[in-house]
C-alpha positions in Angstrom: 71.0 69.8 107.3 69.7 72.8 106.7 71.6 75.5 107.7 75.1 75.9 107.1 75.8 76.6 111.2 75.4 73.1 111.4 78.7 72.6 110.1 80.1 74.4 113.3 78.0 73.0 116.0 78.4 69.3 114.9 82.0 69.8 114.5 82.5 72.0 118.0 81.3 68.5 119.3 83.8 66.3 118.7 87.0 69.0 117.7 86.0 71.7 119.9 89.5 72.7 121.2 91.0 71.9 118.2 92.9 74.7 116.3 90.3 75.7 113.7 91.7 79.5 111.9 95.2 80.3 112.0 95.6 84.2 110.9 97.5 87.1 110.9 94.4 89.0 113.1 94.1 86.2 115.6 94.1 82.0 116.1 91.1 80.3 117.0 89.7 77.0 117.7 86.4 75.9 117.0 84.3 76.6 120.5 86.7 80.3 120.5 85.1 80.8 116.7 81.8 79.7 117.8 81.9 81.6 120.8 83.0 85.0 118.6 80.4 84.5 116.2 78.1 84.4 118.6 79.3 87.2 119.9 78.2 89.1 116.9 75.3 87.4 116.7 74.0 88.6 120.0 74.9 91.8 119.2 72.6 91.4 115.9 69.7 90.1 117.4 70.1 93.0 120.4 70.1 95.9 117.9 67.4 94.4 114.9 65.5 91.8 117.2 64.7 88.8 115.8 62.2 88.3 112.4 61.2 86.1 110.2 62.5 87.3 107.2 66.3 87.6 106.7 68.0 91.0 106.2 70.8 91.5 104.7 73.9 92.4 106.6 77.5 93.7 105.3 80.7 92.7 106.0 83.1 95.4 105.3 86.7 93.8 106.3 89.9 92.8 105.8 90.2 89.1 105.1 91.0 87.5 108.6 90.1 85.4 111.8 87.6 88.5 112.7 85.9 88.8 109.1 85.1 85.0 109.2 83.5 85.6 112.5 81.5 88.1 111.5 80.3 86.4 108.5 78.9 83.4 111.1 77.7 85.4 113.1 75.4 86.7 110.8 74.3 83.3 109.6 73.9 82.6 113.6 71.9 85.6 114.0 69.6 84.5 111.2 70.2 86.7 108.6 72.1 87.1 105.2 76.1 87.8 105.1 77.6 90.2 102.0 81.2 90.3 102.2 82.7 93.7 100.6 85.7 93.9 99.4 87.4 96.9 101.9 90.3 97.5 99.1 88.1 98.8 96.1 87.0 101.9 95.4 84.5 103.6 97.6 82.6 104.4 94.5 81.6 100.9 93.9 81.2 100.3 97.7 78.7 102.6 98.4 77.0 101.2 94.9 76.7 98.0 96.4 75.4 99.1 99.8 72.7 101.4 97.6 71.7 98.1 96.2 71.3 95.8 99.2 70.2 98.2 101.6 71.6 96.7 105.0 70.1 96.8 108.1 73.6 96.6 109.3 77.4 96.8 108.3 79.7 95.2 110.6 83.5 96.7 110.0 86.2 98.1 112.1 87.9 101.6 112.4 89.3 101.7 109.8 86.2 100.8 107.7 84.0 103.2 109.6 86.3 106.1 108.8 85.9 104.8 104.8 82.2 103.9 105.0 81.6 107.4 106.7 83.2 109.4 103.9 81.5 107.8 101.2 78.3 108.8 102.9 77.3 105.7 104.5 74.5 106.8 107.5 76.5 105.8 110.7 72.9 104.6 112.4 73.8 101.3 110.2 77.8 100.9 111.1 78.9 98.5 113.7 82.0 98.2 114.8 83.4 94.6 115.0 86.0 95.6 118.2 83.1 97.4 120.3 80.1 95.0 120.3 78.9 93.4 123.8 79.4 90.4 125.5 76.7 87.7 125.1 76.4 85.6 127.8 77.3 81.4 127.3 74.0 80.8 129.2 72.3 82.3 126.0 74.1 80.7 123.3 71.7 77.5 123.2 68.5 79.5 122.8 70.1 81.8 120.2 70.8 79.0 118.1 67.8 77.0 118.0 65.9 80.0 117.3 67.8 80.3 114.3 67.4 76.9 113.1 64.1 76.7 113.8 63.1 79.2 111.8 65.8 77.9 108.9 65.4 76.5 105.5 68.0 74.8 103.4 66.6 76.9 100.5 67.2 80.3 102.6 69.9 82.3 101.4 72.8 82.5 103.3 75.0 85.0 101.5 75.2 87.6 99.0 78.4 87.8 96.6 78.9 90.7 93.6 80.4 90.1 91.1 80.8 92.1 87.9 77.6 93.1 85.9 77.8 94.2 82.0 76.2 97.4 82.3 78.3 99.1 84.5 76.7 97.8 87.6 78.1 95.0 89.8 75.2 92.4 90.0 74.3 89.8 93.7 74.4 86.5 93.3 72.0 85.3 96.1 73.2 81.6 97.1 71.3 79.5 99.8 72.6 77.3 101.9 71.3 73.5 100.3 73.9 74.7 97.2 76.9 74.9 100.1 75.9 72.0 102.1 75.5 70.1 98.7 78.8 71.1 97.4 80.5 70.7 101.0 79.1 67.0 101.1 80.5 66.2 97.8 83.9 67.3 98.0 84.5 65.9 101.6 83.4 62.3 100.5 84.2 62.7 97.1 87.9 63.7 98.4 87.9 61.7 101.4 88.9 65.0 103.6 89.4 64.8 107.3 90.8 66.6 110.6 94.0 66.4 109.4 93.4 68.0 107.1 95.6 71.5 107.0 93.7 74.4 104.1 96.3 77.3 103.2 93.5 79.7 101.5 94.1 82.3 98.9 90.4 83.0 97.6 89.6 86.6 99.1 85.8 86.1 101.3 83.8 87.9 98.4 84.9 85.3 96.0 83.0 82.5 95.7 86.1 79.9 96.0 86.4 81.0 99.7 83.0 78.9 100.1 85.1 75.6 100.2 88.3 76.5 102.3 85.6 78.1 104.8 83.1 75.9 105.0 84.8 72.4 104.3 87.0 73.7 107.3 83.9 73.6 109.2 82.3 70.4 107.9 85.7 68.2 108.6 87.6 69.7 111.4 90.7 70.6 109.4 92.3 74.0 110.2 92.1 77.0 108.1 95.2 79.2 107.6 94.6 82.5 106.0 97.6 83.1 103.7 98.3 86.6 103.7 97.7 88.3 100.6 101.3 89.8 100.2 102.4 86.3 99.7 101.4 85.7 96.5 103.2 88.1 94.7 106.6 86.2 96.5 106.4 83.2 95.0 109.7 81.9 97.7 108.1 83.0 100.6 104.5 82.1 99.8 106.0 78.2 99.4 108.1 78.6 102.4 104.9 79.7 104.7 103.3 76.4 103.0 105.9 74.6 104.6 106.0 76.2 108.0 102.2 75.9 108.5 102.3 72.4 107.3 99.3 73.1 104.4 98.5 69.8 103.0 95.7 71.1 100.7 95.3 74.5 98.5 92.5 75.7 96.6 93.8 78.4 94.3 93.2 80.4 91.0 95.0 79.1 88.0 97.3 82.2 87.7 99.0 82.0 91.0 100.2 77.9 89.4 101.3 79.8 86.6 103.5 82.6 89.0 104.9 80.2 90.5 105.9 78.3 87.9 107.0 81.1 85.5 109.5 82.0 89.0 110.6 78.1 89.0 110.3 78.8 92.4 109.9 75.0 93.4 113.1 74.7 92.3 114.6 76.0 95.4 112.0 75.1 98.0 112.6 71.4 98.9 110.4 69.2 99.9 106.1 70.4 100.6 103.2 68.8 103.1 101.0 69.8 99.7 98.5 66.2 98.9 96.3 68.1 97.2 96.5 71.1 94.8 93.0 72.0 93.1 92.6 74.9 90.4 90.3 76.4 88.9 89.1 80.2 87.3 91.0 81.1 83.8 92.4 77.8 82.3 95.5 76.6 83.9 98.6 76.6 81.6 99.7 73.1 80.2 103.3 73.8 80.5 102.8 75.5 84.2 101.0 72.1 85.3 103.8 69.7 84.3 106.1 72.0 86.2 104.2 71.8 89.3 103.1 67.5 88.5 106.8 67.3 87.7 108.4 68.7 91.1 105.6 67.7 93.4 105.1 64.1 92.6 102.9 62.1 95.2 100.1 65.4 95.4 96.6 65.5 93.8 95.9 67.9 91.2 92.2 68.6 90.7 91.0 71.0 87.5 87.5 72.3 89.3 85.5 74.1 87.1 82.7 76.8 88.0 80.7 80.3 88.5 79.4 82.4 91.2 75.8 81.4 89.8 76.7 77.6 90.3 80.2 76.8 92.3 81.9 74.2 91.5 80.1 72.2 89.2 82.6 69.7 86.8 85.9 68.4 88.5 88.5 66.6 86.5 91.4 64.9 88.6 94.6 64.7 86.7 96.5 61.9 85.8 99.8 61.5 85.6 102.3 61.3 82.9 99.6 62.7 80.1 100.0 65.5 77.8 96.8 67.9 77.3 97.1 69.1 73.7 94.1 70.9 73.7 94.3 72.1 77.2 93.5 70.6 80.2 89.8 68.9 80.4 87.1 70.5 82.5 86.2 67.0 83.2 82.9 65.2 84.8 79.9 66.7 86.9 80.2 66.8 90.5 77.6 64.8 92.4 73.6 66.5 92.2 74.7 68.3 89.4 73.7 68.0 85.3 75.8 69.3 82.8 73.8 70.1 79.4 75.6 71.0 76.0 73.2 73.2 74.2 72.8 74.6 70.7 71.6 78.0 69.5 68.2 76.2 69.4 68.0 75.0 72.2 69.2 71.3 71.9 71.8 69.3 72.6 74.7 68.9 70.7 76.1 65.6 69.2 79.4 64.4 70.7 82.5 66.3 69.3 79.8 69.1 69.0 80.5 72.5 70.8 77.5 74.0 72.8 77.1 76.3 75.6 77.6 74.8 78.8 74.2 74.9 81.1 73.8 73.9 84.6 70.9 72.2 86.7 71.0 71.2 90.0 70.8 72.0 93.5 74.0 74.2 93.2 72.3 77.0 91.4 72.3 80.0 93.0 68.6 82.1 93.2 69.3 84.6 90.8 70.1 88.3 91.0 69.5 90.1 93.9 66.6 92.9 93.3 66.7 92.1 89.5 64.9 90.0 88.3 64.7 90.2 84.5 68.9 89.7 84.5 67.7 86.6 86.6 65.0 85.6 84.4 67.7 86.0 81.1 70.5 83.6 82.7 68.4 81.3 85.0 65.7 79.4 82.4 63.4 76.7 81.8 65.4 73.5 80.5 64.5 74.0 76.7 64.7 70.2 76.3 61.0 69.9 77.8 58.5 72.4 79.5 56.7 69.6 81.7 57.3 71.4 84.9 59.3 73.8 86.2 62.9 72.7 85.5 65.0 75.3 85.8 68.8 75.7 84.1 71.7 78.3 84.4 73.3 79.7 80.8 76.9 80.0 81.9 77.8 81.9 78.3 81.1 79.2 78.1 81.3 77.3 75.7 81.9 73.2 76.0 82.6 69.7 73.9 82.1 66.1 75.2 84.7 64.1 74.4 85.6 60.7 75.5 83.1 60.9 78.5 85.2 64.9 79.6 84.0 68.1 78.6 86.6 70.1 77.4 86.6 73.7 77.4 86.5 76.0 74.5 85.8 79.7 75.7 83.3 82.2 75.8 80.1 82.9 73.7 80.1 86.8 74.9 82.2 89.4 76.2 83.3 88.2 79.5 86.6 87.0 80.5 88.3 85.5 83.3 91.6 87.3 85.0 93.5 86.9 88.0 90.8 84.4 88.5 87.7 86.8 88.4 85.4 86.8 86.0 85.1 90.3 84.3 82.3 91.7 82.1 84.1 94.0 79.4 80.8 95.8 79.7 81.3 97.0 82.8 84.9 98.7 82.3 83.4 99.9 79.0 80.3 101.4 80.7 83.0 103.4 83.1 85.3 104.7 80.3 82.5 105.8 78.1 82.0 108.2 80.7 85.3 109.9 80.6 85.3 113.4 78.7 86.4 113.9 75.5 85.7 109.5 74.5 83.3 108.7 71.5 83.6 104.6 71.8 84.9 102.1 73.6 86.0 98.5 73.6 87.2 95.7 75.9 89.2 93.1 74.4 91.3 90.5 77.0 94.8 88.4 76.1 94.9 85.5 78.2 98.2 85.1 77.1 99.8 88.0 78.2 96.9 88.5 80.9 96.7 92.1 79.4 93.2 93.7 79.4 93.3 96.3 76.2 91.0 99.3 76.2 90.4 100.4 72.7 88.7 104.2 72.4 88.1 106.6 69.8 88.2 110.5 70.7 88.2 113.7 68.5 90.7 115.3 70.9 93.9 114.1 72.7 92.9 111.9 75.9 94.8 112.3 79.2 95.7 108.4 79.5 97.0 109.1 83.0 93.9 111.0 84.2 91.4 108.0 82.5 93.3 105.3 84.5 92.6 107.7 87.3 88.9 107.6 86.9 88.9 103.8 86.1 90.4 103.4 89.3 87.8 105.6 91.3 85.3 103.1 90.0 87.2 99.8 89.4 88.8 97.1 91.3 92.4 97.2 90.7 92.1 94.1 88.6 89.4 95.3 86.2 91.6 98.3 85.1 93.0 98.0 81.9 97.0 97.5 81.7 96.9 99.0 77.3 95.4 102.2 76.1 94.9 101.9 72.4 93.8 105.1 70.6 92.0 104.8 67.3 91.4 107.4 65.0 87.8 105.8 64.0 86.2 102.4 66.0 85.6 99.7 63.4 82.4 98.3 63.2 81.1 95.3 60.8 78.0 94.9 59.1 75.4 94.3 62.0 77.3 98.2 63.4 78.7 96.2 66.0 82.1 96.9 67.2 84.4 95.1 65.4 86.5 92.9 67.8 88.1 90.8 65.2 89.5 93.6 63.5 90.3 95.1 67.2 92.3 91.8 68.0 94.5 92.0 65.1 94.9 95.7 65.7 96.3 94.6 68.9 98.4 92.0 68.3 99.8 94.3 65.3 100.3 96.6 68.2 103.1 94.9 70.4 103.4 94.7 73.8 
């Protein structure tokens, strides 16, 4: 394989009419989601023609049945899918679209009145409800074009995620890293048709890639949980139950909801087999609730970036007790896990050392940058023979007892709500506001709080700063504390003094 279409058209073969997305925006099965994406694929090629090289087009939509076939069709037409998230601001929209440059955004009305207020050219917008027909009898010559003119090491979508100068940053991802991963999990997992995904990842998040595309690979159905849900922990279980979800794939925090709610308490009996995790460390208490009340389902700690996917897995046992936290685990299939040193070496066991990745689940880099690229994605510093190259994750890891355990970050970035969050970036926004000398980032995974620290010779408008965090931010990177300081600390190397920051906080309250 070489193109992640192939997924589709070998499983249209055999589970055609079978049910293959089950939203609130429409059901399909897999020949009607073919058929749709090619659709929008025949409206691509119509408008841009067909080239060799792959352009990138956006997808600016609400998660649903007509988002995901938008996002094929794009890979059908031969090009490059980046799915926008349509809630943030339109600041940090249009930022994104400066960087990519589309030829093309598909959206709907709703997105066309957004994208045209924040200045978007309207010779680029498409609208997903008004595009042609394209005739069955072209289908087969649309898609052999495309794969004739595919390579697995093509990229096949764009995701942004957030950068530590202020500037969201691309990850470019081909698709050999999807079919790769895909591959692994379905054997590794032993997934089939019957299988039933209830997904909660939103499309720009790279956790999306397996409920989508491990849909595609296996037959199983896809039902696109409505986001509401999970902030009802009793009705999200009960719409579980209704739709018969035997498998979830979900950010450690919405475990931890759930369980803080007791909400299983109530719910009876699940279809659940197989519960995976995976973003900020799952809570050891929250994971004996769930292990306690569900007891014949599978629960898998999966471990990973944007840069890499899922890259070390650990399948839990039952009836043990994680003192230290739950293990990050073993590599997945095709993929080397290195424990490096400051220097460049690896560490001895029971050693911590920042966790590096090689493999063919790295992504290609940045898009349009390459010296961030060139900093994260390196030459394997344990020999320079050929060209061997590694991705810095910036966590930190042990090996222990064949598992590598987890032991945080070695910078500034944090995971919350299940993204991961550069405190550069929210510092880079704030620094901005009038009237603000310094700022500082500081995240309690505890109390998931993210703290803003500043330092101002005048009296700062809180209200009116959240404001402007907000015109720039995604609702989850704005800070929940404002902490005023009369002077920022900084130690010895005039760095800002987070240690002295953290107590400050914790002296603080809630």
């Amino acid at each position: 394989m070489h193109n992640l279409i192939e997924f589709l058209e070998e499983t249209c073969n055999i589970w055609g009419s079978c049910a293959a997305v089950d939203a609130d925006d429409g059901t399909l099965s897999f020949n009607e989601l073919r058929d749709a994406a090619l659709r929008v694929a025949g409206h691509i090629v119509g408008i841009r023609g067909r080239s060799c090289e792959k352009k990138m087009i956006a997808v600016y939509m609400a998660k649903g049945a007509k988002c995901l076939c938008a996002m094929l069709g794009v890979l059908y037409s031969g090009n490059i899918y980046v799915p926008m998230d349509c809630r943030a601001p339109i600041n940090r929209t249009k930022l994104i679209v400066d960087i990519i440059k589309p030829v093309l955004v598909i959206t709907d009305a709703k997105g066309m009145r957004m994208l045209a207020d924040a200045g978007v050219s309207a010779d680029i917008i498409v609208d997903y409800d008004n595009m042609g027909e394209l005739a069955l009898i072209e289908h087969g010559g649309l898609v052999t074009a495309t794969l004739e003119n595919s390579r697995d090491v093509d990229p096949a979508y764009v995701l942004f995620t957030s950068g530590s100068t202020g500037v969201p940053k691309g990850v470019v991802i081909p698709h050999r890293r999807v079919i790769n991963y895909i591959n692994w999990a379905r054997d590794c997992f032993s997934i089939s048709s019957e299988e039933i995904i209830g997904n909660q990842a939103p499309f720009y998040f790279t956790v999306s890639a397996m409920d989508i595309f491990l849909c595609l690979a296996t037959g199983s159905k896809l039902c696109i949980i409505p986001e509401g849900l999970f902030s009802k922990p009793d009705k999200l279980l009960h719409y579980l139950q209704e739709h018969d979800v035997t498998l979830v794939f979900w950010v450690s925090s919405v475990y931890n909801h759930i369980a803080q709610a007791k909400a299983l308490d109530g719910v009876g009996s699940l279809p659940l087999r197989r519960a995976w995790f995976v973003g900020e460390p799952m809570a050891v208490q929250s994971l004996q609730y769930w292990m306690n009340g569900l007891h014949d389902v599978e629960f898998v700690n999966m471990y990973g970036a944007t840069e890499t996917d899922m890259t070390i897995f650990f399948r839990v046992p039952k009836g043990v007790a994680f003192d230290g936290g739950v293990p990050l685990g073993k590599p997945c299939a095709n993929t080397d896990i290195l424990l490096l040193n400051d220097d460049g070496g690896c560490v001895d066991q029971g050693e911590i050392g920042e966790i590096c990745v090689r493999g063919s689940c790295l992504a290609l880099g940045y898009f349009s940058d390459f010296e961030k690229t060139q900093r994260s994605f390196v030459q394997n510093p344990l020999h320079k023979d050929y060209i061997d190259v590694i991705y810095r994750t910036g966590d930190l890891g042990e090996l222990r007892e064949g598992l590598i355990l987890f032991h945080g970050r070695r910078d500034h970035q944090f995971k919350h709500l299940g993204y991961r969050i550069e405190a550069g970036e929210i510092e880079a926004i704030a620094a901005k506001f009038p009237g603000i000398k310094n700022v500082c980032v500081l995240y309690d995974g505890e109390r998931r709080q993210i703290a803003l620290f500043y330092d101002s010779d005048e009296v700062v408008d809180e209200i009116a700063l959240r404001r402007a965090l907000m015109a720039d931010l995604p609702v989850y990177m704005v800070p929940t504390r404002f902490i005023r300081l009369d002077a920022m600390p900084f130690n010895a190397n005039k760095k800002k003094d987070r240690i002295a920051l953290r107590k400050r906080y914790l002296e603080s309250g809630d």
